[in-house]
C-alpha positions as CSV (number, residue, x, y, z in Angstrom):
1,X,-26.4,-9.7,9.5
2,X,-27.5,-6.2,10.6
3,X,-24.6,-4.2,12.7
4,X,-26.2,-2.8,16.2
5,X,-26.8,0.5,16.6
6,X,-23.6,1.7,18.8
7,X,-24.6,4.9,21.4
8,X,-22.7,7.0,23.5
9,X,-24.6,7.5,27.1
10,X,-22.8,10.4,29.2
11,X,-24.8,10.7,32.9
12,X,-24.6,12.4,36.3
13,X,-25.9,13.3,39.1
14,X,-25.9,15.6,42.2
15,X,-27.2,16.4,45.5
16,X,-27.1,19.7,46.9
17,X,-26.1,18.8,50.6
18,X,-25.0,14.8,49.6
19,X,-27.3,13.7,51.4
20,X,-29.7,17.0,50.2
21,X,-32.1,17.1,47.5
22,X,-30.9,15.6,44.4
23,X,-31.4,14.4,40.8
24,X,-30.0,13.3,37.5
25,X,-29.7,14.0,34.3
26,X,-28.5,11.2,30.9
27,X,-28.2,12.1,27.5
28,X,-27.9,9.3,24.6
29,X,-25.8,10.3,21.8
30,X,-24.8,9.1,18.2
31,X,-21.2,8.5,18.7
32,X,-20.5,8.9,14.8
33,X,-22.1,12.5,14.3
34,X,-22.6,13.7,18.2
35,X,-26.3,13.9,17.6
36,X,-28.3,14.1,21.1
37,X,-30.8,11.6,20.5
38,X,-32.5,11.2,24.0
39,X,-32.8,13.3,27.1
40,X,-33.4,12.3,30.7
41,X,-33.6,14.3,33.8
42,X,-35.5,13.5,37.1
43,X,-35.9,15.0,40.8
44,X,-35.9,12.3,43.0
45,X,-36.3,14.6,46.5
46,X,-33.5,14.0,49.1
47,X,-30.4,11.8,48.5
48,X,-26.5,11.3,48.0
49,X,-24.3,12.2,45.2
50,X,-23.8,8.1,44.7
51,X,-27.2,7.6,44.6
52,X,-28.5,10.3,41.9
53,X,-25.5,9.2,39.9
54,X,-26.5,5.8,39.5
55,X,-30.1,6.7,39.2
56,X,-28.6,9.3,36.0
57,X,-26.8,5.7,34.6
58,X,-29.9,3.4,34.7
59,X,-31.9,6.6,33.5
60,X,-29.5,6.6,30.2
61,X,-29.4,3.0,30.0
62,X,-33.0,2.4,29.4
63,X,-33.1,5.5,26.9
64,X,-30.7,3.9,25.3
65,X,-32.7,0.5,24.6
66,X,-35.5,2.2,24.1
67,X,-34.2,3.9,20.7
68,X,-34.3,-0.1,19.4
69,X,-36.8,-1.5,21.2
70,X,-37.5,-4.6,19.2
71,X,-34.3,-5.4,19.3
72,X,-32.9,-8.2,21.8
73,X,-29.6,-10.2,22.2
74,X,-26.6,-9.6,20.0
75,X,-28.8,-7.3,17.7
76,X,-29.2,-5.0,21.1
77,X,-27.6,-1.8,21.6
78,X,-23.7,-1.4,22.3
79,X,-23.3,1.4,24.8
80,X,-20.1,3.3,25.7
81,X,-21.2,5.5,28.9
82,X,-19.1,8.0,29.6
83,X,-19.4,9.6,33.1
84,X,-17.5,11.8,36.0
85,X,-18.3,9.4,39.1
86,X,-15.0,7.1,39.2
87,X,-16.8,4.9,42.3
88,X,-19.5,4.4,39.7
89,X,-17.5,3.3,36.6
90,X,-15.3,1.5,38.8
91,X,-18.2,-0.6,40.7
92,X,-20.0,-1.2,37.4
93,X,-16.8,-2.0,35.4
94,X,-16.2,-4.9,38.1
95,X,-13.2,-3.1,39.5
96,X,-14.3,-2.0,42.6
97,X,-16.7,-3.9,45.3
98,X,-19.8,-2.8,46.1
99,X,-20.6,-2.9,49.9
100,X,-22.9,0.0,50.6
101,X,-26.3,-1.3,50.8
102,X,-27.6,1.9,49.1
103,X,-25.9,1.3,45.5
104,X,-26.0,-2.3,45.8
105,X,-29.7,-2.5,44.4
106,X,-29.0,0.1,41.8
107,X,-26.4,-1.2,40.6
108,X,-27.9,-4.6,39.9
109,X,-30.9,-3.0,38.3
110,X,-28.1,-0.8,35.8
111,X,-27.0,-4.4,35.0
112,X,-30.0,-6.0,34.6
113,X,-31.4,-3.2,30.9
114,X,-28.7,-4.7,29.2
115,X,-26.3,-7.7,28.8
116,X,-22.9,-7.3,30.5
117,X,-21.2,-7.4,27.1
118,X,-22.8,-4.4,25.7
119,X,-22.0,-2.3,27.5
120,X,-18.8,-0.4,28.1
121,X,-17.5,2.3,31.0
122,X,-15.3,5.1,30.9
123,X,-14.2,8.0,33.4
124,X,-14.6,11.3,31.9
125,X,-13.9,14.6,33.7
126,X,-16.4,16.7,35.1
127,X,-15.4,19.4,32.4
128,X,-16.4,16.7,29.8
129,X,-19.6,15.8,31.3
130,X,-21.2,19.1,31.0
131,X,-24.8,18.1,29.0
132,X,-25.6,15.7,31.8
133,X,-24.6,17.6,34.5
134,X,-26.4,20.5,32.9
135,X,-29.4,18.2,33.0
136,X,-29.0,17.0,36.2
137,X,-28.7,20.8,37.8
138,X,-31.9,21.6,35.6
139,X,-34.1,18.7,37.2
140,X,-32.7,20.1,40.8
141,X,-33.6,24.0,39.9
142,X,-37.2,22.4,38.8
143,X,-37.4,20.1,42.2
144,X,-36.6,23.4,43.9
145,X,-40.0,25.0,42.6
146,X,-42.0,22.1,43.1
147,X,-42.1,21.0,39.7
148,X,-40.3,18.1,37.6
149,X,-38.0,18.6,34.6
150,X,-39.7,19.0,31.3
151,X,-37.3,18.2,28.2
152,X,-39.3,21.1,26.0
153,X,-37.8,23.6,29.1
154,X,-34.1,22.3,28.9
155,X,-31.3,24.6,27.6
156,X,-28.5,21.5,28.0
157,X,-28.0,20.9,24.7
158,X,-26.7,24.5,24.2
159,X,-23.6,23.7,26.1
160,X,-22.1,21.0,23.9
161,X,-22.1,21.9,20.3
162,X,-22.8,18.6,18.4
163,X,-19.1,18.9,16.8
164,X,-17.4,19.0,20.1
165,X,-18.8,16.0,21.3
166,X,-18.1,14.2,17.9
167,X,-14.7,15.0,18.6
168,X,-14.2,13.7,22.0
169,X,-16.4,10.0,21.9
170,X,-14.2,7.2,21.1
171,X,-14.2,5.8,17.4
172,X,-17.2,3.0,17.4
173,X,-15.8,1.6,13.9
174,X,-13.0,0.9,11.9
175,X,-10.5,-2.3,10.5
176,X,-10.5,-4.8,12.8
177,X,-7.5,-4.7,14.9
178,X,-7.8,-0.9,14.9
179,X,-8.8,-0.4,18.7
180,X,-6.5,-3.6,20.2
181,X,-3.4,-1.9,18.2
182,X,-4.7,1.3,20.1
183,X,-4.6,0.0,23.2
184,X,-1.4,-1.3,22.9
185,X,0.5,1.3,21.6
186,X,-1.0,3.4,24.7
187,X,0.0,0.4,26.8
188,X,3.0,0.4,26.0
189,X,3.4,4.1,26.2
190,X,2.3,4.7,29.6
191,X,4.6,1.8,30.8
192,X,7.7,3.1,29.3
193,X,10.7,3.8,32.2
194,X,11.3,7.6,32.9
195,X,14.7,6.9,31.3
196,X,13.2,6.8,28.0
197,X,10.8,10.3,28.2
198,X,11.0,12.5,25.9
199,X,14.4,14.5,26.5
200,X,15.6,18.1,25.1
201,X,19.0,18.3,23.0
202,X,20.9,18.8,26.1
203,X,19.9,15.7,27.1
204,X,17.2,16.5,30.3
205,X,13.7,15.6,30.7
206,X,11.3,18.3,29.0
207,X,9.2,20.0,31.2
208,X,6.8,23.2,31.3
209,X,5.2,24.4,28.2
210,X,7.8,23.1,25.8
211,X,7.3,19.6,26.8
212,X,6.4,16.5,24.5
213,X,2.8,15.1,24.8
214,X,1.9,13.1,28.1
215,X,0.9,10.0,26.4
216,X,-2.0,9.6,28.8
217,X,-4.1,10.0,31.7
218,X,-1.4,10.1,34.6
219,X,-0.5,8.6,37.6
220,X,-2.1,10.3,40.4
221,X,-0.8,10.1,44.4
222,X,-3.4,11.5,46.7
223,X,-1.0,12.4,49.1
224,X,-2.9,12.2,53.1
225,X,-0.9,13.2,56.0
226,X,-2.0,10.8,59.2
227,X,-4.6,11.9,61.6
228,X,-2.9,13.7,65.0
229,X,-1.6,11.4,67.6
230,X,-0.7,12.4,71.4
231,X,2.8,14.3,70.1
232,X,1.3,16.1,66.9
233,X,-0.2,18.9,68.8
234,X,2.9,19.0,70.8
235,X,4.9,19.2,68.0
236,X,7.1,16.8,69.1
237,X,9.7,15.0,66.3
238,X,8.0,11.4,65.6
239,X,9.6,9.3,62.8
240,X,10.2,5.7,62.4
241,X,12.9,5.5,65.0
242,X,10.7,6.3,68.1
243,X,7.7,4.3,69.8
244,X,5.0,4.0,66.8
245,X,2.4,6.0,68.5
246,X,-1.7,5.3,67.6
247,X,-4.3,8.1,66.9
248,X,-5.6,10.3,69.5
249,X,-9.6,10.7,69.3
250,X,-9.3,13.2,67.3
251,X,-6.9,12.0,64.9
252,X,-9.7,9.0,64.7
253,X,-12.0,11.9,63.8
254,X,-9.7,13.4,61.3
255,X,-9.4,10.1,59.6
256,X,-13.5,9.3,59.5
257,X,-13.8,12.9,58.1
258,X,-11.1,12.3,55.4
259,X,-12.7,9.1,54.7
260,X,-16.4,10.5,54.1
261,X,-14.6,12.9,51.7
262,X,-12.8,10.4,49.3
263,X,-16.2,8.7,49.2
264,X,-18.5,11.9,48.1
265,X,-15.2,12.5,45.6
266,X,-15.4,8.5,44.0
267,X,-11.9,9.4,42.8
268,X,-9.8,7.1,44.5
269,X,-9.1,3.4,43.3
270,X,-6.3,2.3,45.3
271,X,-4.7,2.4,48.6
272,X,-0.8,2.8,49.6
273,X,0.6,3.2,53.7
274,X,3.2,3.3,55.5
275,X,3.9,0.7,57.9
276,X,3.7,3.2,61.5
277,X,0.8,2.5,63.1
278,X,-1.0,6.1,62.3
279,X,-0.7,6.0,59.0
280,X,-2.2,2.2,59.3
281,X,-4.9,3.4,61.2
282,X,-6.0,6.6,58.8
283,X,-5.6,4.8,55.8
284,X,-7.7,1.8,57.6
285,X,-10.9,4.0,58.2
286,X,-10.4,5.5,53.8
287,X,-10.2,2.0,53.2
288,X,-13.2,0.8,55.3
289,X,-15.5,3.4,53.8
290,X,-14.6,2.7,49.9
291,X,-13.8,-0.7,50.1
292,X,-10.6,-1.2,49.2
293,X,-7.1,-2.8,50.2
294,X,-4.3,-1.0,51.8
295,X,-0.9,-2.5,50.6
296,X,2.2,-1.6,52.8
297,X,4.8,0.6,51.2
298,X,8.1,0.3,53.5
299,X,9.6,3.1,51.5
300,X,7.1,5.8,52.9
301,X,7.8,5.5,56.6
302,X,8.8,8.8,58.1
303,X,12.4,10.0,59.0
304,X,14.4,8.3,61.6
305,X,14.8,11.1,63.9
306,X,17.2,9.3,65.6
307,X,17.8,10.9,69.9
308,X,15.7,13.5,68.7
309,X,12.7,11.2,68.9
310,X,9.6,12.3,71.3
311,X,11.6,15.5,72.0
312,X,10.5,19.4,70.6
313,X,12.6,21.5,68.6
314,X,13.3,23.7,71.5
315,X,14.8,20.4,73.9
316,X,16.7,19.4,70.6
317,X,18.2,23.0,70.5
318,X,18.9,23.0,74.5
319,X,20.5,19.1,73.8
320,X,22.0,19.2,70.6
321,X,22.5,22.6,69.3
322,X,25.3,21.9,67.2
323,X,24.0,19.0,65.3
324,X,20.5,21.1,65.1
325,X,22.6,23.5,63.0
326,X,23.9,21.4,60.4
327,X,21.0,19.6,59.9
328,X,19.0,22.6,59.3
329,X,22.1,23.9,56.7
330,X,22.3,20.6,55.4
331,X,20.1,18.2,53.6
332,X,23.4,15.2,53.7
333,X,23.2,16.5,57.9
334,X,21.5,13.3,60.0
335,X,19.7,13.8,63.2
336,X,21.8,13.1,66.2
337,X,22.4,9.2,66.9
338,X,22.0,7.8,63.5
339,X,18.8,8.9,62.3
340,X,18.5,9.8,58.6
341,X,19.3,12.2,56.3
342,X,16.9,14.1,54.1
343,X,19.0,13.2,51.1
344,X,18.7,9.8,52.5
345,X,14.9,9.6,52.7
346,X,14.7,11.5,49.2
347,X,16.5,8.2,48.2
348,X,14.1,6.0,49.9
349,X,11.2,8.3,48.7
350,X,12.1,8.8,44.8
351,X,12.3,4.8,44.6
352,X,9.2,3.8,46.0
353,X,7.9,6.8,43.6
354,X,9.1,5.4,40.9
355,X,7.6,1.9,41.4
356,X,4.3,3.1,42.0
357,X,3.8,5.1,39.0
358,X,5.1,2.6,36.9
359,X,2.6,0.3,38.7
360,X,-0.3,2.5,39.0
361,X,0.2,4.3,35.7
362,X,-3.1,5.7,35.2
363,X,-4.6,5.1,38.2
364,X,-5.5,7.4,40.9
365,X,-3.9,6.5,44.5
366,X,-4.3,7.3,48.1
367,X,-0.8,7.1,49.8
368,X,-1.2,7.6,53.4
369,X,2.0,8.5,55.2
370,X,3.9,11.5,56.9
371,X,5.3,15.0,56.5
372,X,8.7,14.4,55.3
373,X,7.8,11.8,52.3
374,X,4.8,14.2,51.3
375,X,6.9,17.4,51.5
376,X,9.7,15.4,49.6
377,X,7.5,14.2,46.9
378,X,6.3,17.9,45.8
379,X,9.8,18.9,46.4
380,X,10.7,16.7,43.7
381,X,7.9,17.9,41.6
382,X,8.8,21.2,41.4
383,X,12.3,20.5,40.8
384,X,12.8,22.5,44.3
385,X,15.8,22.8,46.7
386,X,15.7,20.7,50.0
387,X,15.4,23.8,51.7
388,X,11.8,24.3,50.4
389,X,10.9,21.7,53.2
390,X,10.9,23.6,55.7
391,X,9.3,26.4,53.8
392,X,5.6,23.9,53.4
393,X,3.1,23.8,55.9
394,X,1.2,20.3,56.4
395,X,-1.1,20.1,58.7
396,X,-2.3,16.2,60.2
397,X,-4.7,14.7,58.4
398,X,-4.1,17.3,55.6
399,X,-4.6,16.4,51.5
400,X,-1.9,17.3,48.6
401,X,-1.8,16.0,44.7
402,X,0.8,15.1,42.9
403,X,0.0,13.9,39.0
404,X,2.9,11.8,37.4
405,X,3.0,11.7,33.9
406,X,4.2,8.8,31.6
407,X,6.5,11.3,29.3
408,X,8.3,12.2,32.8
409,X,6.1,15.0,34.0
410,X,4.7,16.0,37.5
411,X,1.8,18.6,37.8
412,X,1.8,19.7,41.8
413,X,-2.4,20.0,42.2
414,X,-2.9,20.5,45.5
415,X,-1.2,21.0,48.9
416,X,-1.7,20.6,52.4
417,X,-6.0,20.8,52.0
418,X,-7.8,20.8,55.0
419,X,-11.5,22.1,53.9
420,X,-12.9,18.4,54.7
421,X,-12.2,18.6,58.3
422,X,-13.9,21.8,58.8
């Protein structure tokens, strides 16, 4: 029985204003040599990122069958696409749910050129998507003048050398068992407790440039601070221990302009929350707009403030000057009528961490809570002092990174972002 042909289809897309005017560009590749065998690139006027990037997936789909066009069934093409959108790999990998009424045709189409068992999805970096998104930025430049993309014009090719992108496609052949053993063994790394990473002879973690390989894509916690409610602009303490205020109108704004932004992005596949009400409320408008659940994390509620609750630093001084002063000298110092500690809530914090990397090792996640976790979690990072919180600036509705490796890791990637509410 003939073997069928196996292609690698890497596609994108882009709008220059999301919605602005937009197109897409595929390229269909020979997974065993990194031969470009097709190109496809299209203007399609004015519309979103989502949009051209699905248009770029059923553009390298059909290319794709159209290289064996009398062929049908189990003799049909296998394709592995490889592309930068995670809401589109997600949604056509069955992961994610597809609710706006924009992709939901376009999607159905994508799955409609071939059967559901040839074909295959995998997130790539933008970095690694450059023929396609060359082609995609080509066919906008063309729409620009008036004109369409014409392959005899393009340049893309010139910024992937064949060997390159041999290199980087996943192996299409080999003993059977090869690719399940694989998997496993990557499994199986990925899951392995942070007691077992890789350690130095003195016995501590490795970290910086003399650290062990990561053993995979990470764990990543898209950290967003809750919209402003009636005591943010104040500055008035809030924790846990107080009255669970809701978002102010314009920390319902801050939350509907964080939530457009994770959709243009596509990046995010889960959702995490504090039980307070803001947090429930910001991470309810992200999840809306994607799709997704929230799950409840107890373990990132905000600092128990204790009497210092609704008050500003300045009453706290004029009240409770002395207890002020150790707390500020002292991470083991609690607030004034049994509120918590910072070591305490590092505690809290590093546990619930712990449990969601190991859960969502991988993945990327949206964890939705307050200053102090956030602040502690890149404190813990970077290996910093607990001083170093009150040396970070996070502003409401404000977005940080923090990538969690399987070997033991963290990267720090961003902190305190704000450019998607301007």
């Amino acid at each position: 029985m003939t073997q069928p042909r196996q292609f690698v289809v890497e596609a994108d897309g882009g709008s220059r204003g999301n919605p602005g005017p937009a197109g897409y560009g595929a390229v269909v590749i020979d997974p065993a040599t990194g031969e470009t065998l097709a190109e496809a690139a299209e203007y399609i006027g004015v519309a979103t990122n989502n949009v051209a990037e699905y248009k770029g997936l059923i553009a390298g789909l059909r290319a794709a069958k159209a290289l064996v066009p009398d062929a049908s069934g189990d003799s049909g093409p296998r394709v592995h696409v490889r592309m930068d959108s995670k809401l589109v790999v997600e949604q056509m990998s069955g992961r994610w749910k597809i609710k706006h009424p924009d992709m939901k045709p376009l999607a159905a189409e994508a799955a409609r050129i071939l059967p559901a068992s040839a074909v295959t999805y995998e997130w790539i970096p933008r970095e690694k998507n450059k023929h396609a998104d060359r082609l995609a930025n080509e066919a906008m430049d063309a729409g620009k003048r008036g004109r369409q993309w014409e392959p005899s014009s393009s340049t893309a090719a010139l910024d992937t050398p064949r060997s390159s992108v041999a290199a980087a496609l996943p192996p299409v052949s080999g003993p059977p068992g090869d690719a399940a053993a694989g998997a496993a063994r990557a499994r199986a790394a990925l899951n392995r407790p942070a007691a077992e990473a890789p350690r130095s002879a003195a016995g501590t973690p490795q970290v910086g440039w003399g650290a062990a390989p990561d053993l995979g894509a990470p764990a990543t916690f898209v950290l967003l601070r809750h919209g402003e409610t009636a005591l943010t602009p104040e500055k008035r303490f809030s924790g846990s221990g107080g009255t669970d205020p809701e978002l102010s109108a314009t920390g319902c704004e801050q939350a509907a302009h964080a939530a457009e932004a994770f959709a243009a992005r596509g990046t995010v596949q889960e959702i995490v929350c504090s039980p307070l009400r803001r947090c429930r409320e910001t991470a309810g408008a992200v999840a809306a707009r994607l799709g997704l659940e929230v799950r409840i994390e107890d373990g990132l509620r905000e600092t128990d403030f204790g009497a210092w609750e609704g008050l500003t630093f300045g009453e706290v001084r004029e009240r409770y000057g002395a207890d002020l002063d150790a707390w500020l000298a002292s991470a083991k110092a609690a607030p004034t009528g049994g509120g918590e500690s910072f070591a305490e809530v590092a505690r809290r914090v590093a546990a619930t961490r712990d449990r969601l990397v190991s859960r969502y090792a991988g993945r990327t996640v949206l964890v939705v809570t307050h200053v102090t976790p956030i602040k502690t979690l890149v404190r813990l990072a970077l290996g910093a002092p607990p001083e170093s919180l009150f040396r970070m600036e996070l502003s409401a509705a404000s977005v940080s990174a923090v990538a969690y490796y399987a070997d033991g890791n963290a990267s720090v990637r961003l902190l305190n972002d704000t450019s998607h509410l301007r």
